[in-house]
N, C-alpha and C positions, 0 to 999 in steps of 0.2 A: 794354424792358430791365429795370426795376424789377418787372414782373409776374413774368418770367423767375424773378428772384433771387428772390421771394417765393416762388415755389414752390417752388425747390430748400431755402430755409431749412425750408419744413413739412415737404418729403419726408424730411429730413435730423431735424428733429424727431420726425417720427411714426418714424422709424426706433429714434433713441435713447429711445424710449419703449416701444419694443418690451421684451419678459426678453431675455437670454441665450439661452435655449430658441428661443423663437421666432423668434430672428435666426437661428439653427442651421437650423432645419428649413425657413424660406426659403432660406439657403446650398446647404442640399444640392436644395432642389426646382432650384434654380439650375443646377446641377450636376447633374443627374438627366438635367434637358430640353438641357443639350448635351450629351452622353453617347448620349440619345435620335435629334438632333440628326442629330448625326455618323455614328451607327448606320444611322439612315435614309439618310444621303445618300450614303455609301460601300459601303453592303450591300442594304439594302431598295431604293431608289428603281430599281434598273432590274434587280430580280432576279426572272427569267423565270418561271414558272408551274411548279407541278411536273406538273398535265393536260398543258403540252405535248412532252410526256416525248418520245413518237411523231414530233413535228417535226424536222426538223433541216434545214440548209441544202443549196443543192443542190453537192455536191463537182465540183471542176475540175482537170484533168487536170495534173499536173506535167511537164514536158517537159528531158529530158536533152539536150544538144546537146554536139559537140565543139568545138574551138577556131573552125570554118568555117562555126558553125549548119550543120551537118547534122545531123539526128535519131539520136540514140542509143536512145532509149525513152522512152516515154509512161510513168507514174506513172500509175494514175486507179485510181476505184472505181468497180464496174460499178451502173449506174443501175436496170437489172430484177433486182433482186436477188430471191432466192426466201425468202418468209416461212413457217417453218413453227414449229407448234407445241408446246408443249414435251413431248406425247406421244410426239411424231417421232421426239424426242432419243434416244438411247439414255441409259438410265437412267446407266451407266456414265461416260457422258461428262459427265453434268451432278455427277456426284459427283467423277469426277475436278479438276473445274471449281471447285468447293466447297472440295476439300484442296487444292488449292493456291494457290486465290485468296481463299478467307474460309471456314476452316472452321465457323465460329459465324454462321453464313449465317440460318439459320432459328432462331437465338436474340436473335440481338441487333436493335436498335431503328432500322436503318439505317446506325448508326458503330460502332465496336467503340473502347471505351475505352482500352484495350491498342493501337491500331496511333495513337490521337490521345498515347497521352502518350509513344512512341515516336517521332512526329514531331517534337512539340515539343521531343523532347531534342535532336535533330538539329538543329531549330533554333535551341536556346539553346548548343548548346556548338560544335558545326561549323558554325551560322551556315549550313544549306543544308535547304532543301527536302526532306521524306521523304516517302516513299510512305505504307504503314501503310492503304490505302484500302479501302473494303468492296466488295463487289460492288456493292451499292446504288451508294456514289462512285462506282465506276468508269463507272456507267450514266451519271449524273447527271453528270458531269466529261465522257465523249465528244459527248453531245445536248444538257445545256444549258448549258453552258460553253468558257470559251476554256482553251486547252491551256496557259497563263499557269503558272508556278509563283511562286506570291505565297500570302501570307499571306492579304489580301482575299478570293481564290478560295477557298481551302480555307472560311473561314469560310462564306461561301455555297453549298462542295460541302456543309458539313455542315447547313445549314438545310435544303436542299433534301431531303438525303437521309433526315430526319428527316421531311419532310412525303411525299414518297414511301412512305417504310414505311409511314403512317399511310393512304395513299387505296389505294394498289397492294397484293393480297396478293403473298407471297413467290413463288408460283411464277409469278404475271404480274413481275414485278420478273427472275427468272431468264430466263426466256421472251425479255423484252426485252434484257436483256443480251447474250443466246447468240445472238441476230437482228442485235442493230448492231455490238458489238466489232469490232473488228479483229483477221483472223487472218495478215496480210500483205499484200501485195502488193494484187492486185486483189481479195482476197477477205473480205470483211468478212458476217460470218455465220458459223454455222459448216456449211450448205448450201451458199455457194458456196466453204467454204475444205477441207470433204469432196470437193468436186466437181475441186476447181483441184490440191487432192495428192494425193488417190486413185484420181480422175476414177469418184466412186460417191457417192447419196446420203446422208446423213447416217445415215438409218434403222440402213444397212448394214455401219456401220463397226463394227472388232473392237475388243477394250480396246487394245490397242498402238496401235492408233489413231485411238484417246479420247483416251489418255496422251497421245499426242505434239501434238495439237489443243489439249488442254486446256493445255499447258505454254507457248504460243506468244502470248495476248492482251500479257503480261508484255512482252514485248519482240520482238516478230514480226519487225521485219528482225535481231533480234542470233540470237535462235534459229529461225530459218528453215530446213527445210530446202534450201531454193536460193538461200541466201543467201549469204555470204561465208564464213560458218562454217558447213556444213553437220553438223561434227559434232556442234555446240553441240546441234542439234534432239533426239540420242537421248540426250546427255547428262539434258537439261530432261527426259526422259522420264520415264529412271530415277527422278527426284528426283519426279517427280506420282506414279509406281507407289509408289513410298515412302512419299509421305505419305497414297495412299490404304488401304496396310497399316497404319500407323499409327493412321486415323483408322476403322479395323473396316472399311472396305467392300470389301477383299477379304482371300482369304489369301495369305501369303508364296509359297506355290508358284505360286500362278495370277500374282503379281506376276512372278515368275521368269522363267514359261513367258513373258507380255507380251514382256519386255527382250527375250528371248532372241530373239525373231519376229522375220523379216525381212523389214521392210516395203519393197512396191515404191510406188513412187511415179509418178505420172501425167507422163509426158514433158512437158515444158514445150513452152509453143508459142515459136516462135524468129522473130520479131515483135524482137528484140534485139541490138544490135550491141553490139560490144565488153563480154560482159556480166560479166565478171570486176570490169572498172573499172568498170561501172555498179553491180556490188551495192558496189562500195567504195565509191565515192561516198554513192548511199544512205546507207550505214549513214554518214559522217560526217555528212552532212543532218541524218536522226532524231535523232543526239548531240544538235545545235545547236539546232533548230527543233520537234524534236518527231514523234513518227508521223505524227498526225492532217493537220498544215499541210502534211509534203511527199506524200503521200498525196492529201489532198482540195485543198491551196491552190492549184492552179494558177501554181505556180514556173516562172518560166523558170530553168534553170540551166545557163550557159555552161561549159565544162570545157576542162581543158588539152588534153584528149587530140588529136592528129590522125589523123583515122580513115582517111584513106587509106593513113599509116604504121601505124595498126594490122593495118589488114586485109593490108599487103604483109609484115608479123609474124608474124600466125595465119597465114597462108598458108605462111612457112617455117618454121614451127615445125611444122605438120603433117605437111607434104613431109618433111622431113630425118627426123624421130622415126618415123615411115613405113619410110625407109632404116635406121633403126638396127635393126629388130625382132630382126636373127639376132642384135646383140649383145645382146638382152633390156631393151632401153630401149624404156619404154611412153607417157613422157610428156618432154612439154617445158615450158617456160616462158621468157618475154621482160617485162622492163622497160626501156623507153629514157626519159631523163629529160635534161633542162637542169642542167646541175648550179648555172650563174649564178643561175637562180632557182629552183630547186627544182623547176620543171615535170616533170610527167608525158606524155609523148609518146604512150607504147606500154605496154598492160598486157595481156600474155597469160598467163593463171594456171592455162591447160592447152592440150594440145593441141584438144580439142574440147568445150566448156563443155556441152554436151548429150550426153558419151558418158558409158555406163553402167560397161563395163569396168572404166574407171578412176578412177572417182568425177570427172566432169570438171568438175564444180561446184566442186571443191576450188580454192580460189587458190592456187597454190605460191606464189605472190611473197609472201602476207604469211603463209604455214605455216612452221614449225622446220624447217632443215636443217642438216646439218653442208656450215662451206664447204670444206674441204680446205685447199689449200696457199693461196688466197684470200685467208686471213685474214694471210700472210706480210707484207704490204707496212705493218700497222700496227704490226709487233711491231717490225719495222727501225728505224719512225718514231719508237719511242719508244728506239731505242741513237740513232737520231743526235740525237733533242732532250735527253738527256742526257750529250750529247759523249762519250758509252763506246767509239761508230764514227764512221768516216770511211766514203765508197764505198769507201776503201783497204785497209780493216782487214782483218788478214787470218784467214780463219779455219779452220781443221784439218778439213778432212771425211774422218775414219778413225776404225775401229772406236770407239764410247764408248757407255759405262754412266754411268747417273745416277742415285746413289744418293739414293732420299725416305725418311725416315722411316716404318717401317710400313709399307715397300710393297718389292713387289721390286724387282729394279734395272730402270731405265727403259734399253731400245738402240737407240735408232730406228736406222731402214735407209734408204734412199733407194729411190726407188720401180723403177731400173734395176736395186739391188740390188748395184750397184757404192759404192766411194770413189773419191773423187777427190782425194785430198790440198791440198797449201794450196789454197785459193778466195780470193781478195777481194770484199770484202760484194758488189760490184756484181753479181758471179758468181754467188756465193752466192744471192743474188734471182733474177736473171734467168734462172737454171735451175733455180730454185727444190728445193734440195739443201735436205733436212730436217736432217741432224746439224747443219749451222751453222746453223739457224734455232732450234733447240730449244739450241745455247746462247747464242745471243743471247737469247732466254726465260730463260736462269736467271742471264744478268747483270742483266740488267733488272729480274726476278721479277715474279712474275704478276699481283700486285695491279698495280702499276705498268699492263701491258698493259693489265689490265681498265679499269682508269681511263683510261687513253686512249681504247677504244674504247669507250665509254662517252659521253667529253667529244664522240666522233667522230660520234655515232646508232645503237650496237648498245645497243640496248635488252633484250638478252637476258642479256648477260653480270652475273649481279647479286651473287654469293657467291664470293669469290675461294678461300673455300676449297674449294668443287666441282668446282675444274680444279686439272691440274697443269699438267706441261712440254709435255703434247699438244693443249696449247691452243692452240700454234702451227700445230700441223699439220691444225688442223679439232678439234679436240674441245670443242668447245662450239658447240652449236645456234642458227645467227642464221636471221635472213630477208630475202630478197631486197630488200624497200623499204630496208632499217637496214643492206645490204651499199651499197647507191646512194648514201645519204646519205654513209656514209663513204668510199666513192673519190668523193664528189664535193667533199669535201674538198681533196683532194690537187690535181684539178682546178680549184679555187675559192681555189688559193696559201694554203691555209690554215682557208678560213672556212668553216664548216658552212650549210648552207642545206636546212631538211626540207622533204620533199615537199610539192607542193603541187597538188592534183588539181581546184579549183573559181577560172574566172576571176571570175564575175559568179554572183551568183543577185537575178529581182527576184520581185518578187511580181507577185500577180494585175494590179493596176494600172501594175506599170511601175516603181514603189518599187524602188531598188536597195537589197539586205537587207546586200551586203558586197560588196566586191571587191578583187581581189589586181593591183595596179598595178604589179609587177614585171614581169610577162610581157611578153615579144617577141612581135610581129606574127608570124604565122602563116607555113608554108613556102612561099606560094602569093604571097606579101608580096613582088614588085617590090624594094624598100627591104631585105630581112632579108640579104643579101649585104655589106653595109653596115652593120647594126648587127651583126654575127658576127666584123666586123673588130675594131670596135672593142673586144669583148671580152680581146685581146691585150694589151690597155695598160688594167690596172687605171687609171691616171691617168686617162684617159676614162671610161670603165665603174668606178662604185663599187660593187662586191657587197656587200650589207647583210647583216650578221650576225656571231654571237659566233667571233673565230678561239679556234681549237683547235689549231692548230699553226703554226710559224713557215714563211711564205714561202717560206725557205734547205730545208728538213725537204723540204717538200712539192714546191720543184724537181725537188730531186733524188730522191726516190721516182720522180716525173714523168716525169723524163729515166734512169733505170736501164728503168723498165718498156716506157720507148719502144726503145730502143737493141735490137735484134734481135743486133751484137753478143756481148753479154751473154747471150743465152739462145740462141742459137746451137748449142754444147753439146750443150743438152739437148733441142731442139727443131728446132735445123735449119729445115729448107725445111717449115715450118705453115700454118695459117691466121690467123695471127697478126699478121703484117704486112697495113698497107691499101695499098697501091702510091699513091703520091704524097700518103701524107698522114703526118704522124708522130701512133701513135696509143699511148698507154702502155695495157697489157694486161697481164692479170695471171690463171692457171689455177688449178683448182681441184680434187682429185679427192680420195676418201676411199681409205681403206689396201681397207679391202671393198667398194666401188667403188658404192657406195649413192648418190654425190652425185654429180656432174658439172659446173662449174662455169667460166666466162670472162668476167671482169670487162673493160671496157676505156672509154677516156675520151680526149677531146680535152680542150681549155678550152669546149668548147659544147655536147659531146654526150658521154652516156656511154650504153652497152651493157651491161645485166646480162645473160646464159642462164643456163642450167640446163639438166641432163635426167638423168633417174632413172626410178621410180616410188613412184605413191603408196601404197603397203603396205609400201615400204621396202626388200622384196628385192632385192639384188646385179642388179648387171647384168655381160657377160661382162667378163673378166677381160683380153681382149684390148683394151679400149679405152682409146683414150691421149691424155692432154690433148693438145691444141693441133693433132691431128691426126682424131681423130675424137670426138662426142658432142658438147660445148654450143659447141666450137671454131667448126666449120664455119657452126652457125645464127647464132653473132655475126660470124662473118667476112661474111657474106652482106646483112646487118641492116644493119652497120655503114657496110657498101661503097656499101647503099642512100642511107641517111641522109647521107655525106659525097659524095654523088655529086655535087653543084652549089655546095660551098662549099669556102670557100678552106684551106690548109694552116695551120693556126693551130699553133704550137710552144709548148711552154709557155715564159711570161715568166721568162728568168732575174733574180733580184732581186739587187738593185747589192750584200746582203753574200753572195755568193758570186763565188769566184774559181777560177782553173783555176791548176792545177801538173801538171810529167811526172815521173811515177814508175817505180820498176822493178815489172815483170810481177808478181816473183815475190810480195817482200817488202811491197810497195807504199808501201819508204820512197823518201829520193830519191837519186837516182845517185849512185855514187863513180866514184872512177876506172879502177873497171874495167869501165866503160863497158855495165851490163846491159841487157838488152832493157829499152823504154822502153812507155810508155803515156801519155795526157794524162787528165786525170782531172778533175771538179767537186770543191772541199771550199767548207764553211761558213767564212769568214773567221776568219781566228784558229786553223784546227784542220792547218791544211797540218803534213805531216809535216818534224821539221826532223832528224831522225838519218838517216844518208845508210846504204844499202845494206853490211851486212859479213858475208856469210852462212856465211866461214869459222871453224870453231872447235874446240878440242879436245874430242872425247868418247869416255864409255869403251864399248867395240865388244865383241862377243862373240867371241873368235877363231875357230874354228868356223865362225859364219852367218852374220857379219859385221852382225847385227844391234844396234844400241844397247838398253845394257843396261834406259835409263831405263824403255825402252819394254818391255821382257819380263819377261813375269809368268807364273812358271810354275804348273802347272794343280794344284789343290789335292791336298793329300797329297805332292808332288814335290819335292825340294829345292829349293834357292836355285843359282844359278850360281856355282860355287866360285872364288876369286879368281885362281887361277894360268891361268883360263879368260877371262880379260878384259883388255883392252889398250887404250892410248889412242892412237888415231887422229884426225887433223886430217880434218873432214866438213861437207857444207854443210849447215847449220841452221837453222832457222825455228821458230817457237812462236806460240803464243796462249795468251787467258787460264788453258785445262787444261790445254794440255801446253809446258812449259817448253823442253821440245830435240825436236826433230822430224828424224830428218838423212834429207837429200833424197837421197843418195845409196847409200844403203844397202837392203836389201831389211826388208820387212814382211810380218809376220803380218796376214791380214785376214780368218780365219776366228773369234778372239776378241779383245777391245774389251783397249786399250793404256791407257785411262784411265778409272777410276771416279770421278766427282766428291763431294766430303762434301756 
């Protein structure tokens, strides 16, 4: 112990004996060798060789499976891959390759300074990973690196890439690059990705399809052509022709003539079931994990889908769109989903994913369409959560102008092209009559709407100044998945629940990488008759997630949309009704019949269709919701899907209550005993003024017409007073028109009300 202390007193001596100086420049060697230290052991110590440029691991097949492990598709990279030289390339391709993936390709020293202090700003103020990588990086990031986004890695892409430029010249460095990249799918080269979309050597290809190759390492499944977005692939095009006009290696005409080319593309082999929801999945994988791992890792990845219910899907959705050809409907489309948890069931994003005709690689389920009368059931949802309606409210379907600012005047029609004088809301839904939807839209106003559908899962609606009042009626573009989520709302008493397409994915070893614990056992599940009950009593079943609407709100949507009743009317004997089951449904058609659309839902299952075509033009003019076009393929879907499970009704919740009201007025009876109806309202909102439809108004003598109500046509006097009389009439109003009398006759060739 004494020896101990004696030498810490010398070290400590010889220390204080030291200058200032000298104690500094130990301080920092100090400092130097842990800096060195740390360097080594977090960067150098296991950082791979830039010679083994050429190695890489050997890739394993990723494996898609449905909810039942049945094979959906194999993921892999083909293992005889063809190596060719960079003479092979076309010149064209490798410049294309250059503008738009490192034009300073053959100047800079393996990094380009410009794309490092563009990361790091990314890093320092977004706090996220940026690209900014050279072609060198990208060599050096797919062969001797993990697909990691870190800070560490970059450091090491950038050593490496710096000792690369320095052994490798530039066009062995390009050479290598254009042979391993990823151009998609199975094709990694651009030999086998010439071969896989042209079905022709590399040697052979034209600039248009240079352009479209060269634009695709970037992000292969997002600009793919047989991806999920195929149009994404001529868009990327465009933008490589562009920046090789820019960067001198060709002229604007020859750029031109490129876009303008119409490239065919090599049939796909069909090795792939359900391939709409295979490239969807996909592409959320790559989001997550990366190209490279779902690509080469050998993922198992279990999926909601049940393929025997997809295939009984494409099946009617081919058949039926088949039948529509004389009304000029080309394509169809199916989603069925869980709406409890969000599962994906059924994704058919066209009639035939391999036809040419009609682009059938397109997904319509997750493309822009207008939904029609569709979007009706959220514009309601937002008059009854602001207590503005009751199911009772009553509202005027006859002639009306709405006048906007700067615009002409707005007159919507109903699609029979008739009026139907008073309606109550129930009505008004359930036959889905456009005037009293569009002023239910201008009590509410449209910001209002958009925010709801919004809070709902339509991710489209985003500038409330770009719609008007015909936003009720379809005129703003959603998509099929963000139409599901939100009637699966209404179904979900409230609560929203987004899709959800991946149960399990593990890795190569068995590693489970994530999994979605909400899912129900499979159709084929013994036990699933059982837990479908229980889905009836929220009490039992808690649905996880943020509500968006009140309980009371989404009953009663629920129960208008079920009640045949109510849409009777205008629909009659459809395909609309499921025989022994209560299923709420809801139609959709555009004014120029471009959309097609029948939404429908239990508490466990919901049914999207569609059918149109993809170019947009009109289909015949004879087709009619609920009786022919996306009607019959959901009535058919639907009937499948509830064929072995029980009648589930939607949960009425303890604040709603029932009252009888009269037909007309939908206040409550008086004594003169009117025709009666029983009715839901939200607690609190029951009508308490009792039916008095009698009242003095002044009448035209003449045409017996009220005076409130005639407007004479511009230039033409006023009706002179000794021409007008007051008459006792029955009456009824709403918010536009103050006297309505039922008893008298009406003009219905021009509008009785203009709104300010």
């Amino acid at each position: 112990m004494r020896k101990r202390k004696a030498n810490k007193l010398k070290i400590k001596d010889a220390w204080h004996n030291l200058s200032r100086r000298q104690q500094d420049i130990i301080g920092l060697g100090f400092i130097f060798s842990f800096f060195i230290f740390l360097f080594y052991f977090f960067i150098l110590k296991d950082l791979p060789f830039p010679t083994t440029l050429s190695s890489r691991e050997i890739p394993q097949t990723t494996r898609i499976l449905d909810r039942n492990d049945q094979l959906l598709y194999n993921i892999y990279t083909e293992q005889n891959r063809t190596m060719v030289k960079l003479a092979e390339i076309p010149l064209q391709l490798r410049q294309a390759t250059i503008s738009i993936e490192d034009k300073d390709f053959y100047k800079h020293g393996g990094f380009a300074y410009s794309g490092i202090v563009r990361a790091l700003k990314e890093i320092i103020i977004n706090h996220q990973l940026q690209g900014g990588s050279t072609i060198t990086q990208q060599l050096v990031k797919s062969a001797l690196l993990s697909p990691e986004r870190t800070i560490q890695r970059k450091i090491k892409e950038a050593i490496l890439s710096f000792f690369v430029d320095k052994i490798y010249s530039k066009d062995q460095i390009l050479e290598m690059y254009l042979n391993q990249v990823s151009y998609g799918g199975t094709a990694w080269g651009v030999e086998a990705a010439a071969q896989m979309y042209f079905g022709k050597p590399v040697k052979n290809l034209s600039l248009a399809e240079c352009a479209l190759l060269a634009g695709l390492p970037a992000a292969p499944t997002y600009y793919s052509p047989f991806g999920a977005h195929p149009e994404l692939a001529k868009t990327r095009q465009a933008e490589v022709l562009r920046r090789m006009t820019e960067d001198g290696y060709i002229p604007s005409s020859q750029a031109k003539k490129a876009k303008d080319n119409q490239i065919v593309f090599q049939r796909q082999a069909t090795n792939i079931k359900a391939p709409h929801f295979v490239m969807y999945v996909k592409d959320q994988l790559v989001k997550k994990y990366g190209e490279k791992l779902v690509e080469q890792g050998g993922l198992k990845v279990t999926t909601t889908l049940d393929l025997d219910l997809q295939n009984f899907s494409q099946d009617t959705v081919a058949s039926e769109v088949a039948d529509l050809k004389d009304l000029n409907v080309g394509n169809g489309a199916v989603l069925v989903t869980r709406p409890p948890t969000g599962e994906i069931l059924a994704m058919v994003g066209s009639k035939d994913y391999f036809a040419t005709d009609e682009d059938g690689n397109v997904n319509v389920t997750t493309s822009l369409r207008q939904p029609g009368s569709s979007i009706k059931p959220i514009n309601y949802a937002v008059g009854l959560s602001s207590g503005k309606i009751t199911p009772a409210s009553l509202f005027l379907d006859i002639p009306t102008c709405f006048q906007i600012v700067g615009q002409p005047l707005y007159c919507p029609q109903d699609y029979d092209g008739k009026f139907h004088g008073p309606v109550q809301m129930r009505f008004a839904l359930g036959n889905s009559y456009n005037i009293p939807a569009v002023k239910m839209l201008d009590l509410n106003g449209v910001d209002s709407m958009i925010a709801t559908a919004s809070a709902m899962g339509i991710t489209t609606f985003k500038d409330p100044s770009k719609y008007g009042l015909s936003l009720t009626l379809g005129g703003g573009e959603v998509m099929m998945t963000d139409m599901a989520v939100a009637f699966g709302v209404f179904a979900n008493t409230g609560i929203k629940k987004d899709l959800v397409s991946i149960l399990k994915v593990q890795d190569n070893q068995g590693k489970v990488l994530e999994e979605y614990k909400q899912g129900f056992s499979s159709n084929k599940d013994p036990n699933l008759q059982k837990e479908l009950t229980k889905l009836s009593s929220p009490s039992v079943l808690q649905i996880d997630g943020p509500r968006v609407l009140s309980a009371e709100v989404s009953f009663l949507i629920s129960h208008i949309l079920l009640d045949q009743n109510a849409r009777s009317a205008a629909f009659g004997e459809s395909y609309l009704p499921i025989a022994g089951h209560a299923v709420s449904v809801k139609t959709g058609t555009t004014d120029d019949k471009r959309d097609n659309w029948t939404i429908g839902y239990t508490p466990n299952f919901l049914v999207v269709t569609w059918v149109g075509n993809n170019d947009n033009t009109p289909m015949n003019q004879w087709l009619t919701s609920g009786i022919t076009g996306a009607a019959p393929i959901w009535n058919k879907i639907m009937r499948h899907v509830l064929r072995n499970q029980p009648d589930l009704w939607p949960k009425k919740p303890d604040g709603i209550v029932g009252a009888t009201i009269c037909q007309i007025s939908g206040k409550l009876p008086d004594d003169s005993n009117c025709p009666t109806r029983f009715e839901y309202f939200i607690q609190g909102t029951v009508p308490t003024e009792t039916e008095n439809l009698k009242r003095n108004i002044a009448v035209e003598k003449d045409s017996g017409r009220e005076i409130s109500l005639v407007q004479a046509p511009a230039g033409e006097p006023q009706i002179p007073p000794d021409r007008i009389e007051t008459k006792e009439k029955q009456v009824v109003s709403d918010w536009f028109t103050p006297e309505y009398c039922l008893d008298c006759p009406h003009d219905t060739d021009r509008p009785v009300k203009v709104t300010p």
